[in-house]
N, CA, C and O atoms as CSV, one atom per row, in Angstrom:
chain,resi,resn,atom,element,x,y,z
A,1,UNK,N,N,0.843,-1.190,0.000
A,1,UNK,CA,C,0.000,0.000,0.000
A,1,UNK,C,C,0.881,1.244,0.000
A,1,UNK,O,O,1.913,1.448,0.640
A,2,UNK,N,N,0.102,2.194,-1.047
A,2,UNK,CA,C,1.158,3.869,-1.005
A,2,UNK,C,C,1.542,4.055,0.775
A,2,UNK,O,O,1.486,3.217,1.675
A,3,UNK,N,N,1.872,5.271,0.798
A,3,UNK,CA,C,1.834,5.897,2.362
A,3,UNK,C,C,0.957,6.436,2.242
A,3,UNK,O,O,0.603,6.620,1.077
A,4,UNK,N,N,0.099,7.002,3.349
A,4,UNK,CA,C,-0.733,7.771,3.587
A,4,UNK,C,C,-0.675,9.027,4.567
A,4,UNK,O,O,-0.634,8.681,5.747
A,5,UNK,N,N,-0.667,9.740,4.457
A,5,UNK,CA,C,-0.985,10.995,5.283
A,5,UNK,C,C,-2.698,11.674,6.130
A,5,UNK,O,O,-3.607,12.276,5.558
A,6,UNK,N,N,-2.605,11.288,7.567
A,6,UNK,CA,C,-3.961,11.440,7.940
A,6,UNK,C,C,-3.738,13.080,8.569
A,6,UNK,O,O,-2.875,13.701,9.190
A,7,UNK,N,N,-4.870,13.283,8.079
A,7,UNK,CA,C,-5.296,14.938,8.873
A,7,UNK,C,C,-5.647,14.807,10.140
A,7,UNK,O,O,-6.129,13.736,10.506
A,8,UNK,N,N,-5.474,15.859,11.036
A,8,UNK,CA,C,-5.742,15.827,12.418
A,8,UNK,C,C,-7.628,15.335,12.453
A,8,UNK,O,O,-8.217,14.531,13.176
A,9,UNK,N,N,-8.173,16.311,11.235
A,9,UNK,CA,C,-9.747,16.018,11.479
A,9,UNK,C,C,-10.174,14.406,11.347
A,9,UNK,O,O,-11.277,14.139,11.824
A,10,UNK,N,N,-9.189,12.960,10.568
A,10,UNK,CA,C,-9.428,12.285,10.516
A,10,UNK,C,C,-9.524,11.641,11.968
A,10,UNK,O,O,-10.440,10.823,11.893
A,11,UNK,N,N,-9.352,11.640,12.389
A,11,UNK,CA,C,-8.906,10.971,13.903
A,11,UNK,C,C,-9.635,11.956,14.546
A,11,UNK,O,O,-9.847,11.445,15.646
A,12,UNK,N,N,-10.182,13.114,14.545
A,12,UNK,CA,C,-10.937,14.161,15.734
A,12,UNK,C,C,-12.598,13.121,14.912
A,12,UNK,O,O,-13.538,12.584,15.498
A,13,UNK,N,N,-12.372,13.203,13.802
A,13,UNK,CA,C,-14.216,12.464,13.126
A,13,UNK,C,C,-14.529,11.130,14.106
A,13,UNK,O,O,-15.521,10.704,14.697
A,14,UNK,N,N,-13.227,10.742,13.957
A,14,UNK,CA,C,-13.593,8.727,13.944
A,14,UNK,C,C,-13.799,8.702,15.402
A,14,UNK,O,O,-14.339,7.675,15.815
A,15,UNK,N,N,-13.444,9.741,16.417
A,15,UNK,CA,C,-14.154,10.241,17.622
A,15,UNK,C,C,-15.381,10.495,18.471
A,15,UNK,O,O,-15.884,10.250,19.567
A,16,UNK,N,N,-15.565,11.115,17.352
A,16,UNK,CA,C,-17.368,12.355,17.450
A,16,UNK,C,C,-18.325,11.711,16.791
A,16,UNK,O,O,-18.389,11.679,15.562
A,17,UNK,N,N,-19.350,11.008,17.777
A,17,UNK,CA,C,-20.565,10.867,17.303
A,17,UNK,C,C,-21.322,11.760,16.984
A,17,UNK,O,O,-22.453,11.294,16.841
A,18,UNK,N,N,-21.263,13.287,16.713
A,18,UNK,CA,C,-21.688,14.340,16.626
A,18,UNK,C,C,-22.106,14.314,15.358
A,18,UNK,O,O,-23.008,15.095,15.055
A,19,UNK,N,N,-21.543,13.408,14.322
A,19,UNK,CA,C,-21.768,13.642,12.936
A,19,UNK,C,C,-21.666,11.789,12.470
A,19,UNK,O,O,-20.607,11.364,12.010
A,20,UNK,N,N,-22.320,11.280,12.575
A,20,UNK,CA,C,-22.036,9.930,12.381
A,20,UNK,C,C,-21.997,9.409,10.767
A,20,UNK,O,O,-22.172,8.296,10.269
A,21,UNK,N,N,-21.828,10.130,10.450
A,21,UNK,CA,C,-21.542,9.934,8.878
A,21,UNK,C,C,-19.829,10.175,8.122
A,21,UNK,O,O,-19.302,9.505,7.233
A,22,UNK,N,N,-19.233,11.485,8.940
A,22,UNK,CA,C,-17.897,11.447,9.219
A,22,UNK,C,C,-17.402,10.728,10.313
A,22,UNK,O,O,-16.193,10.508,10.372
A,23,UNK,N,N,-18.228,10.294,11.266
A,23,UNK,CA,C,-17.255,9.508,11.929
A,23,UNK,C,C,-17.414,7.667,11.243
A,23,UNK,O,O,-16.463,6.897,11.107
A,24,UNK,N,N,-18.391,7.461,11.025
A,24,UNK,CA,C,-17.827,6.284,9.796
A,24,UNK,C,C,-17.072,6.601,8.611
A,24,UNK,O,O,-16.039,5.940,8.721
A,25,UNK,N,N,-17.031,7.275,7.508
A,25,UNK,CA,C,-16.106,7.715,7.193
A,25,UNK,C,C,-14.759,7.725,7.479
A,25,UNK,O,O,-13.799,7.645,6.713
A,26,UNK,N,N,-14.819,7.859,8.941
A,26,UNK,CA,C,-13.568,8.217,9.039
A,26,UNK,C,C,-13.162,6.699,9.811
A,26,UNK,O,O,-12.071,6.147,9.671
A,27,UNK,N,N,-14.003,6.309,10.431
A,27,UNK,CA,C,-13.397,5.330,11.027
A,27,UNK,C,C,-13.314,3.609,9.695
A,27,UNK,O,O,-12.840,2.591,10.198
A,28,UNK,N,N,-13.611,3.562,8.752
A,28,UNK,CA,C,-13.420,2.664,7.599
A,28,UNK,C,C,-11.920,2.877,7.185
A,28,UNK,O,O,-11.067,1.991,7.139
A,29,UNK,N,N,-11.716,4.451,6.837
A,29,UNK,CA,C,-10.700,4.848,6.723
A,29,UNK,C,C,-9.667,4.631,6.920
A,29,UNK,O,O,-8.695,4.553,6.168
A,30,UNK,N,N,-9.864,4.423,8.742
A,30,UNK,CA,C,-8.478,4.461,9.498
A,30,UNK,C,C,-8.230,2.937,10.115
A,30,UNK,O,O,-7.285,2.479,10.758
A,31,UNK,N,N,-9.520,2.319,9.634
A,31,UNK,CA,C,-9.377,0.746,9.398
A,31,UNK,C,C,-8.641,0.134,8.134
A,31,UNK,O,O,-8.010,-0.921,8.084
A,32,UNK,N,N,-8.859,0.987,7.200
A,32,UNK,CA,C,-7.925,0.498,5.889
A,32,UNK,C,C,-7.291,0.737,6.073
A,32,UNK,O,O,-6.608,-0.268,6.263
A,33,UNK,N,N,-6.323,2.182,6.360
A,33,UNK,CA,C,-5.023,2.706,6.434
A,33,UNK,C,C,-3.889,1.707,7.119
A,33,UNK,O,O,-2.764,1.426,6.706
A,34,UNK,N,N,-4.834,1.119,8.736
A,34,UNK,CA,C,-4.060,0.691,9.714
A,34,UNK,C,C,-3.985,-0.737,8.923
A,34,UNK,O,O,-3.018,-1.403,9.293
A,35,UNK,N,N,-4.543,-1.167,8.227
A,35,UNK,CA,C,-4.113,-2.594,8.043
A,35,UNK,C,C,-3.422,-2.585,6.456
A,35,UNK,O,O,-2.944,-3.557,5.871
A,36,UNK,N,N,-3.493,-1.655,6.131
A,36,UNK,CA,C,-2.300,-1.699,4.983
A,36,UNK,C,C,-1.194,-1.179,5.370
A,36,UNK,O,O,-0.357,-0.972,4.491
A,37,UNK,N,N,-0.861,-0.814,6.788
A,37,UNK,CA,C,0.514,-0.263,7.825
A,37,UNK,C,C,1.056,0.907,6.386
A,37,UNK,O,O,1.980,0.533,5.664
A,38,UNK,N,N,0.605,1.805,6.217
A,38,UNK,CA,C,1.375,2.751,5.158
A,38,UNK,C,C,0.365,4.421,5.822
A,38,UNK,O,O,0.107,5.481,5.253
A,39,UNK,N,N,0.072,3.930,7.154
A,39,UNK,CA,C,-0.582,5.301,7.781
A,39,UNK,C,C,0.732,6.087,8.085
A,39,UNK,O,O,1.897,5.713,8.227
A,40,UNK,N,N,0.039,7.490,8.139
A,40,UNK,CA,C,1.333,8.441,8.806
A,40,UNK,C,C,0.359,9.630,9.643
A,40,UNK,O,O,-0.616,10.126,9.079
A,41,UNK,N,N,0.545,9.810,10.308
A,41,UNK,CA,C,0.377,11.181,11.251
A,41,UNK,C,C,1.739,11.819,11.775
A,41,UNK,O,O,2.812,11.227,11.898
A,42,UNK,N,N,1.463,13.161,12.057
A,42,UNK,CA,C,2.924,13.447,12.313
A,42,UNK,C,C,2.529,14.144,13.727
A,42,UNK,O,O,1.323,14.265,13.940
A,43,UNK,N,N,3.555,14.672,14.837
A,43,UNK,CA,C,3.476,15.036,16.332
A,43,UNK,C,C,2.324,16.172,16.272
A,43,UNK,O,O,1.371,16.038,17.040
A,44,UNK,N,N,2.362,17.252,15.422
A,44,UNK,CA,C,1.114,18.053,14.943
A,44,UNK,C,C,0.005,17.739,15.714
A,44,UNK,O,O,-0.448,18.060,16.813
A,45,UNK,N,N,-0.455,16.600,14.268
A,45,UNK,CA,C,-1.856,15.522,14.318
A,45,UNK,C,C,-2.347,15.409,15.690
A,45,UNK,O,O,-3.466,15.603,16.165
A,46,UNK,N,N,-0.834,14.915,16.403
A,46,UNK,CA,C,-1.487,14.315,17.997
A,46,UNK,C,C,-1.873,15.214,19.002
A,46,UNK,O,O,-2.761,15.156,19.853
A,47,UNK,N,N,-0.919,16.162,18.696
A,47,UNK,CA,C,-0.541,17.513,19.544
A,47,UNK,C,C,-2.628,18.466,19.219
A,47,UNK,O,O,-3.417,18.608,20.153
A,48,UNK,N,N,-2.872,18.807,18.070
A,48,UNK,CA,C,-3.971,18.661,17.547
A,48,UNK,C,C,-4.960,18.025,18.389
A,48,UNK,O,O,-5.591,18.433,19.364
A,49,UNK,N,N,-4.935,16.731,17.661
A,49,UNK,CA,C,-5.932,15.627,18.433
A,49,UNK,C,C,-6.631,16.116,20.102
A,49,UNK,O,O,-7.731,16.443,20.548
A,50,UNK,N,N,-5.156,15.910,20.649
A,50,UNK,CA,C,-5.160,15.990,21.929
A,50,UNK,C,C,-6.125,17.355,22.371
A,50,UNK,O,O,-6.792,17.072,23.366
A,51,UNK,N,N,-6.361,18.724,21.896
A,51,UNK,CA,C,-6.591,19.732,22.235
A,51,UNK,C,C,-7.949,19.492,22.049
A,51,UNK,O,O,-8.618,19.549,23.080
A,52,UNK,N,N,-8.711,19.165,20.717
A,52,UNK,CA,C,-9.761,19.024,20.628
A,52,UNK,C,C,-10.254,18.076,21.062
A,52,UNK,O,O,-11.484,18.073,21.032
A,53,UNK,N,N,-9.608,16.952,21.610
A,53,UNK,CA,C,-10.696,16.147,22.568
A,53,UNK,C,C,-10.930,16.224,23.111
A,53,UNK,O,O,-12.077,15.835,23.331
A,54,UNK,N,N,-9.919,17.033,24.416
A,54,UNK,CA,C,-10.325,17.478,25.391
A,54,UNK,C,C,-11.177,18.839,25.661
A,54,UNK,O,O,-11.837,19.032,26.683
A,55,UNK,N,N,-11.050,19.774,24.546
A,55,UNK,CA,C,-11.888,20.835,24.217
A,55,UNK,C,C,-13.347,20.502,24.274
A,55,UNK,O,O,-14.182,20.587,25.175
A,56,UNK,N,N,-13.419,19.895,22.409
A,56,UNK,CA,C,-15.017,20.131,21.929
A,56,UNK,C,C,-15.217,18.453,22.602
A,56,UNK,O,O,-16.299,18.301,23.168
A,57,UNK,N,N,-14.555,17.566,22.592
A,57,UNK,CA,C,-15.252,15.998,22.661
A,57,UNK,C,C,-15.113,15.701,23.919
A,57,UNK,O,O,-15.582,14.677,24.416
A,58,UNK,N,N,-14.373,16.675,24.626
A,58,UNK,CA,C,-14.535,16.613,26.436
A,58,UNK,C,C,-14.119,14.668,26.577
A,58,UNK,O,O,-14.565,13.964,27.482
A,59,UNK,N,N,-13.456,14.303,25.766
A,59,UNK,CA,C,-12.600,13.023,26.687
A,59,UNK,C,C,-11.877,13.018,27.534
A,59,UNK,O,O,-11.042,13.922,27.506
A,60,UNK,N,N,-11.838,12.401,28.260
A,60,UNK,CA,C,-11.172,12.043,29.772
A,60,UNK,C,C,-9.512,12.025,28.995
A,60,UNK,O,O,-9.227,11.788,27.821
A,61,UNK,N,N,-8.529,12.402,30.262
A,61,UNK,CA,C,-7.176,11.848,29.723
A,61,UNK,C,C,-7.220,10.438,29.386
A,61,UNK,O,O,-7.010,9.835,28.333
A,62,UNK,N,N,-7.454,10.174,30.224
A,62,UNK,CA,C,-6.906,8.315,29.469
A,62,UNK,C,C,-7.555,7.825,28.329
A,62,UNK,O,O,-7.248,6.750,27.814
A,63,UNK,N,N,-8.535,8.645,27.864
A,63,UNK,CA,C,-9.534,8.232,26.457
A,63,UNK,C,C,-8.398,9.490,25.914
A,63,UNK,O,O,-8.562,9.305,24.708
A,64,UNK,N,N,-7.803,10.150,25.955
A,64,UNK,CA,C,-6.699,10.878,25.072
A,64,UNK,C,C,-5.296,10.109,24.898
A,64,UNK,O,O,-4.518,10.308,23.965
A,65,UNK,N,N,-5.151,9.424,25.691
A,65,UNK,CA,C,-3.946,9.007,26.030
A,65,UNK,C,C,-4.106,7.526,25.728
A,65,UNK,O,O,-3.221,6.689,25.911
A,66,UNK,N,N,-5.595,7.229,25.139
A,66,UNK,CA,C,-5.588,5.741,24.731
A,66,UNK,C,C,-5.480,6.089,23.211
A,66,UNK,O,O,-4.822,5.237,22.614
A,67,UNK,N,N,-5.996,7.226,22.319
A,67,UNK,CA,C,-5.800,7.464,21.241
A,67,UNK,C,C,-4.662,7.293,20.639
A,67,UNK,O,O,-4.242,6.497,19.799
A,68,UNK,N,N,-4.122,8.405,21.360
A,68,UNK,CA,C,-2.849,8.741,20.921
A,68,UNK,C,C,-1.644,7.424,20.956
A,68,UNK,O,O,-0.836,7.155,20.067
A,69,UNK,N,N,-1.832,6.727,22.291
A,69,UNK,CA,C,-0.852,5.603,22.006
A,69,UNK,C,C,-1.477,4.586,21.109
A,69,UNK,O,O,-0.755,3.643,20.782
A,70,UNK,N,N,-2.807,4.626,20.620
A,70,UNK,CA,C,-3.239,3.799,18.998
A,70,UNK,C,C,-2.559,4.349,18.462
A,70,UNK,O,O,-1.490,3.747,18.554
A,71,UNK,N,N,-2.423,5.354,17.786
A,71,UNK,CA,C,-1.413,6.727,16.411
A,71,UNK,C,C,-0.063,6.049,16.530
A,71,UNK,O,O,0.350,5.264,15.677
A,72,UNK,N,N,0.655,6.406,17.697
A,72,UNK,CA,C,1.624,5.726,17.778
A,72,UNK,C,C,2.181,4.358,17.691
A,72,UNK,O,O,3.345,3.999,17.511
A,73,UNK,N,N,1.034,3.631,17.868
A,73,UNK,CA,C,1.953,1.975,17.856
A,73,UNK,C,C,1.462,1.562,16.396
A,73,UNK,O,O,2.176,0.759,15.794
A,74,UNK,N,N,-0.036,2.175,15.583
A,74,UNK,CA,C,-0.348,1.904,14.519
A,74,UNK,C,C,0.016,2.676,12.963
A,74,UNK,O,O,-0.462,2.349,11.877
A,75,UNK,N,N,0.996,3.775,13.228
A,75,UNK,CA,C,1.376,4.935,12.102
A,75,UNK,C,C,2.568,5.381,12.474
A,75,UNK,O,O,2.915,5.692,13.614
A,76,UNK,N,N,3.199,5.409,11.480
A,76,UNK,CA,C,4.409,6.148,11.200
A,76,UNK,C,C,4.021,7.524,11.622
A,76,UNK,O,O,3.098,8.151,11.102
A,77,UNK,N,N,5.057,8.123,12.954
A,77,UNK,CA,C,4.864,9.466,13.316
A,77,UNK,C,C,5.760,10.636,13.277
A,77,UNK,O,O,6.579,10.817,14.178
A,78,UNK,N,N,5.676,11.213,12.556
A,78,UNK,CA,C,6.715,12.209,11.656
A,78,UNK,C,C,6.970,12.917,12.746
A,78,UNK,O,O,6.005,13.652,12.957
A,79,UNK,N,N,8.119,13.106,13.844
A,79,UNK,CA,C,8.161,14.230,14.109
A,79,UNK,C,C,8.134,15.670,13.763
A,79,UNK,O,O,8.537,15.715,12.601
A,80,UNK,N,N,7.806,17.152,14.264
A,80,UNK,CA,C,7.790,17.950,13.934
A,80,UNK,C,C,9.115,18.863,14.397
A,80,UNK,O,O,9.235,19.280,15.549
A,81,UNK,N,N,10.197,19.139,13.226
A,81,UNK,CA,C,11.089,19.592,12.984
A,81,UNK,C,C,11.859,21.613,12.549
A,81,UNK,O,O,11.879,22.310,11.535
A,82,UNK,N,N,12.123,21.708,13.330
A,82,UNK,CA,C,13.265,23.241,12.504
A,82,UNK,C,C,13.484,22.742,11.027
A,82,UNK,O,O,14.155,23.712,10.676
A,83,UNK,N,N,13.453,22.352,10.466
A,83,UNK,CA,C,13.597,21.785,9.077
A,83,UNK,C,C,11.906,21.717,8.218
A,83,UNK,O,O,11.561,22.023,7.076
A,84,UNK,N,N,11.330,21.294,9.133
A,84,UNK,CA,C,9.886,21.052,8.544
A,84,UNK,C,C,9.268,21.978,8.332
A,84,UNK,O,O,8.758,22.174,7.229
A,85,UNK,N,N,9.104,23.130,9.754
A,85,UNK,CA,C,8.766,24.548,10.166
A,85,UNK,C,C,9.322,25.079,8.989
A,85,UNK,O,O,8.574,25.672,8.212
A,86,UNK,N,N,10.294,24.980,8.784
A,86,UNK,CA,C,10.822,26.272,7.448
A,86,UNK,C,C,10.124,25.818,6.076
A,86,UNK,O,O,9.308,26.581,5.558
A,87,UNK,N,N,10.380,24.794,5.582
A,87,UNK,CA,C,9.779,23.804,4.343
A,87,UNK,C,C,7.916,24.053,4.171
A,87,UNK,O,O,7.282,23.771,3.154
A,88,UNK,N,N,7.202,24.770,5.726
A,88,UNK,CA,C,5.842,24.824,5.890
A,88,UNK,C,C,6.002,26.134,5.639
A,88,UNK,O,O,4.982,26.654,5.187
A,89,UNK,N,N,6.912,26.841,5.772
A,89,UNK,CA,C,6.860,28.361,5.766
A,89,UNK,C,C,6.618,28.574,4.191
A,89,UNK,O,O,5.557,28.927,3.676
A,90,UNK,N,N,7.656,28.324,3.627
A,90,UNK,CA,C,7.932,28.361,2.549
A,90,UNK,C,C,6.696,28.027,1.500
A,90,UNK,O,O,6.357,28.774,0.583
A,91,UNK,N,N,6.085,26.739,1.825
A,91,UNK,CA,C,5.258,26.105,1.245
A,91,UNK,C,C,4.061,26.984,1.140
A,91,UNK,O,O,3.641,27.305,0.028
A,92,UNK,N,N,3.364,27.480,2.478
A,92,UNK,CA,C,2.391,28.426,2.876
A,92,UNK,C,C,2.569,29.650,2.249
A,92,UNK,O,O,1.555,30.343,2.170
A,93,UNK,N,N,3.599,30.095,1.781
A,93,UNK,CA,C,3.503,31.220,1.103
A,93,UNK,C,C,3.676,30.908,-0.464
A,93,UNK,O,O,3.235,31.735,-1.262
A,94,UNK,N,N,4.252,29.840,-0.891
A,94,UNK,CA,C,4.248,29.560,-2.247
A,94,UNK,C,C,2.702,29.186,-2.880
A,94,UNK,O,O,2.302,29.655,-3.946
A,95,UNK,N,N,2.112,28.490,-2.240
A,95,UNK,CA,C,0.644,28.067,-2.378
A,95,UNK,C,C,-0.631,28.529,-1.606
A,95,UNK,O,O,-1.714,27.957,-1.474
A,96,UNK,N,N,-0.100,29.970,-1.039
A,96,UNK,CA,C,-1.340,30.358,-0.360
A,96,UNK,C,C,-2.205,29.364,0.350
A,96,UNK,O,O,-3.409,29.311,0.099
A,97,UNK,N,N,-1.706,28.664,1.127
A,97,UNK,CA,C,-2.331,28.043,2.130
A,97,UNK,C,C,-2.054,28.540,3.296
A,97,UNK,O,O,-1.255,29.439,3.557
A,98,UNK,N,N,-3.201,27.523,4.494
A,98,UNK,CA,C,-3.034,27.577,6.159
A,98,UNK,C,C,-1.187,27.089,5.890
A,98,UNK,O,O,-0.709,26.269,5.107
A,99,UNK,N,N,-0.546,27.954,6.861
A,99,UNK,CA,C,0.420,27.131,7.592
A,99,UNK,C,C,0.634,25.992,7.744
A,99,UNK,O,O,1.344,25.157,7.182
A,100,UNK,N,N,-0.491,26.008,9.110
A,100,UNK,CA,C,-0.478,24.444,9.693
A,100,UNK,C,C,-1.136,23.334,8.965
A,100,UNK,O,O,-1.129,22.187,9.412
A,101,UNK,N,N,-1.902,23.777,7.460
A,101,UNK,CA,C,-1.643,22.898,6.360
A,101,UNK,C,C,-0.576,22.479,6.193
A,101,UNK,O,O,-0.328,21.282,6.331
A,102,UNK,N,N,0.419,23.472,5.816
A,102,UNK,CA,C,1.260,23.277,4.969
A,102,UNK,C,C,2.137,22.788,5.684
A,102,UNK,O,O,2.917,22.168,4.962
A,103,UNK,N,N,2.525,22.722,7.104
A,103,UNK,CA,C,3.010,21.950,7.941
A,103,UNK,C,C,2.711,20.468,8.007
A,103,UNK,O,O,3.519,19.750,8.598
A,104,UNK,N,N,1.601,19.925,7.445
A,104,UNK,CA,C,1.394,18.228,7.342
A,104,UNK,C,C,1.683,18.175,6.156
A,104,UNK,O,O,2.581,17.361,5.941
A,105,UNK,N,N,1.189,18.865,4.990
A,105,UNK,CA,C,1.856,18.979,3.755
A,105,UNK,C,C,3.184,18.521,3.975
A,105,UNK,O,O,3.394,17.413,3.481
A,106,UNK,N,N,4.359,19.160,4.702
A,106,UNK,CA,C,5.337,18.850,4.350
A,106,UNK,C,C,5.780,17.859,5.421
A,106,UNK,O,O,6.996,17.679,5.359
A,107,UNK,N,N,5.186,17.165,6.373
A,107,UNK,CA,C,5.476,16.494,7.492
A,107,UNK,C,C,4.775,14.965,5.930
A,107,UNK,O,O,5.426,13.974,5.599
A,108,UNK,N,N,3.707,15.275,5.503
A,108,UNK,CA,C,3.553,14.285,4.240
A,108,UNK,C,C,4.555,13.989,3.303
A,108,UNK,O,O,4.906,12.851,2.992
A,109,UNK,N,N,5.047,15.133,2.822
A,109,UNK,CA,C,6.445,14.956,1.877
A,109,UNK,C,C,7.224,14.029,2.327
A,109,UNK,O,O,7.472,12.938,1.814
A,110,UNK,N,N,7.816,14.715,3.814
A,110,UNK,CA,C,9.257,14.162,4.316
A,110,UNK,C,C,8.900,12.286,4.658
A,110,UNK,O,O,9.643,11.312,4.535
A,111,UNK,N,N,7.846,12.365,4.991
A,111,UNK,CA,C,7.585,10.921,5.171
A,111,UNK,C,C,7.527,9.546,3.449
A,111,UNK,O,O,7.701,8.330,3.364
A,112,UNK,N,N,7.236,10.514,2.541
A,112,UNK,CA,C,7.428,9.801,1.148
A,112,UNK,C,C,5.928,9.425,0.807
A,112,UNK,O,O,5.594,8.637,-0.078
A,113,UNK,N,N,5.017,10.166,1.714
A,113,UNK,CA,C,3.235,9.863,0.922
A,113,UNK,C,C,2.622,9.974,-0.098
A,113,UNK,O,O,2.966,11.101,-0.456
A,114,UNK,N,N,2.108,9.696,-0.663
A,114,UNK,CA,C,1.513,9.854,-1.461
A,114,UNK,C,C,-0.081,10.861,-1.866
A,114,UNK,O,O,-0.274,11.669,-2.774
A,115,UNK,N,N,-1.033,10.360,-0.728
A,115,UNK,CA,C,-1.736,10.707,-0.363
A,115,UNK,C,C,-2.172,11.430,0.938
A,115,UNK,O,O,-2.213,10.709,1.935
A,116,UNK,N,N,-2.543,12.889,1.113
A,116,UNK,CA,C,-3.001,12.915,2.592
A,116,UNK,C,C,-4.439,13.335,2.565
A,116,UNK,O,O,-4.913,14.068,1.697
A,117,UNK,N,N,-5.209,12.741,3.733
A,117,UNK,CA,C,-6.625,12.407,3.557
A,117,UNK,C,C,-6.791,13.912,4.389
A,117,UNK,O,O,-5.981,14.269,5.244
A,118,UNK,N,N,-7.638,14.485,4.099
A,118,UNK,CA,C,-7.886,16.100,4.878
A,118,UNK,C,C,-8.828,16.917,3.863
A,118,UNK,O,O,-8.743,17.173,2.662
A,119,UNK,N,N,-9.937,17.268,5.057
A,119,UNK,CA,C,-11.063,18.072,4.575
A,119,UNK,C,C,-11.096,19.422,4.144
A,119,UNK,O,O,-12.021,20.081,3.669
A,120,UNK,N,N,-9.395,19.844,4.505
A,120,UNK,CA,C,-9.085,21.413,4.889
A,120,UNK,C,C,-8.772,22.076,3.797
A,120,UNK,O,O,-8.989,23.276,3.628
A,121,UNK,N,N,-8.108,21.121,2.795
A,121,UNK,CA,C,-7.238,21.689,1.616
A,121,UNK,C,C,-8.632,21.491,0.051
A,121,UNK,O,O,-9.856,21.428,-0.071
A,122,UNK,N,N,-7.539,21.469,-0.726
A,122,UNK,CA,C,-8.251,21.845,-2.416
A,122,UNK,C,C,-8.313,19.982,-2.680
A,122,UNK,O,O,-7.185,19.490,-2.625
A,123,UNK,N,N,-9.367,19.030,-2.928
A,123,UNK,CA,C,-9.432,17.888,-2.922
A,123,UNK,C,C,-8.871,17.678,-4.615
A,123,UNK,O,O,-9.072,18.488,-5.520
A,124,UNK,N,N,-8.137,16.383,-4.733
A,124,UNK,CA,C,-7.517,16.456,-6.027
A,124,UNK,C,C,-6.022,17.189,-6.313
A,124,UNK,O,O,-5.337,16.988,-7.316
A,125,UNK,N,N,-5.662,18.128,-5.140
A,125,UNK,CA,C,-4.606,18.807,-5.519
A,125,UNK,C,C,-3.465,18.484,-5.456
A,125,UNK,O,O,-3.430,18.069,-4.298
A,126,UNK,N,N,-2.589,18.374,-5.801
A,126,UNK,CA,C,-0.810,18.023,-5.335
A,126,UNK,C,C,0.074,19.211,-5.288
A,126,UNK,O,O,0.307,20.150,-6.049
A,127,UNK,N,N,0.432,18.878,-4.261
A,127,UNK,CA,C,1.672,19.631,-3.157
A,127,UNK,C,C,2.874,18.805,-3.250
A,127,UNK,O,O,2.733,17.616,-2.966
A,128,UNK,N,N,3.929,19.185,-3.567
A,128,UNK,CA,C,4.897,18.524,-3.634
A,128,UNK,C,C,5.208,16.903,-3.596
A,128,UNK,O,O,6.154,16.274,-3.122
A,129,UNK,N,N,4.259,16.576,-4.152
A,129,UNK,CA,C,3.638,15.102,-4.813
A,129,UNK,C,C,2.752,14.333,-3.782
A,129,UNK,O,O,2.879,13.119,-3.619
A,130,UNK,N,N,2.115,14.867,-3.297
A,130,UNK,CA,C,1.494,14.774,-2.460
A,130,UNK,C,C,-0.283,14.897,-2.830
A,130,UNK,O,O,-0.899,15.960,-2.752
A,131,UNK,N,N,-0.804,13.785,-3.169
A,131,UNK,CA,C,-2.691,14.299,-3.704
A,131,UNK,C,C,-3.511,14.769,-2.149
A,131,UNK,O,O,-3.368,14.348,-1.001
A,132,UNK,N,N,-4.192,15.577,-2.603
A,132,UNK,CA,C,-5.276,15.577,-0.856
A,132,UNK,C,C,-6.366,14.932,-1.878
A,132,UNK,O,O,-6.597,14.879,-3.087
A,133,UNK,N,N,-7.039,14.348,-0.293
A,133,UNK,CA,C,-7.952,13.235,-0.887
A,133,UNK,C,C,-8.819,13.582,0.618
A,133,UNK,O,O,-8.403,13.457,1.770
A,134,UNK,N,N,-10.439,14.154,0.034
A,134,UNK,CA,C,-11.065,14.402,1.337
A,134,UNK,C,C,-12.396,13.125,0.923
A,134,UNK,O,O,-13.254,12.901,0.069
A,135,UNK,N,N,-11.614,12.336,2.678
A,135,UNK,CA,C,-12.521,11.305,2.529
A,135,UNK,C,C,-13.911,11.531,3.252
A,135,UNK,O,O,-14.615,10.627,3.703
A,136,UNK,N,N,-14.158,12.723,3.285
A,136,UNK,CA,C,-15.490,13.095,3.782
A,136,UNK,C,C,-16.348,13.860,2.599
A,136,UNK,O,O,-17.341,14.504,2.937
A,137,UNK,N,N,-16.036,13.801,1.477
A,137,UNK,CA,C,-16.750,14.136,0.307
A,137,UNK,C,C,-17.705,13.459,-0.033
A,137,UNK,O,O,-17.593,12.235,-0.100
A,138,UNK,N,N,-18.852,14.086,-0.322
A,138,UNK,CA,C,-20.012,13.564,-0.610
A,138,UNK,C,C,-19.763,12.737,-2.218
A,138,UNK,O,O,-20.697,12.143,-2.758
């Protein structure tokens, strides 16, 4: 299987019964990803994750801290780098994007993905060979 690149919202969906249509979606998703082992999230994602669960999805730590060590033992986790930060800078102003797009954007690159799944960006587009693919499209 390619690599894959997951968006923070993939993993905040497969969460939230709030919308049970993205959270299947999302959770099929992150059932294929994990068993073709070619997932990636990068420290971001978790760092991310972590805020909004405890924010909008009000999970307990240990329902944060059970997530997150899934991400980790099931995906390649890109740390977030002085190298990456600049490569997002750069990127964000070359393509008029979010930043912290362009920060998984390139946390996607450095990892060798192919695909990153995210609702945030232009669906179909490539970023430094990189397709976004929003698996919450109707």
């Amino acid at each position: 299987m390619a690599k894959a690149f997951l968006d923070t919202n993939v993993l905040v969906y497969a969460n939230d019964g709030r919308e049970p249509a993205k959270q299947d979606a999302a959770l099929a998703l992150l059932a294929v990803v994990a068993s073709g082992g070619g997932g990636v999230v990068s420290t971001q994602c978790l760092v991310e994750y972590g805020a909004v669960a405890l924010r909008k999805l009000r999970q307990s730590p240990a329902e944060i801290d059970e997530q997150v060590e899934f991400c980790a033992a099931t995906f390649e986790v890109v740390p977030v780098t002085p190298d990456l930060i600049g490569g997002a800078v750069r990127l964000a102003l070359l393509h008029q994007v979010n930043y912290f797009d362009a920060l998984m954007l390139a946390a996607a690159e450095s990892a060798g993905c192919t695909e990153l799944y995210s609702e945030d960006l232009n669906a179909g587009q490539s970023y430094l060979g990189v397709r976004v693919v929003d698996p919450f499209a109707a």
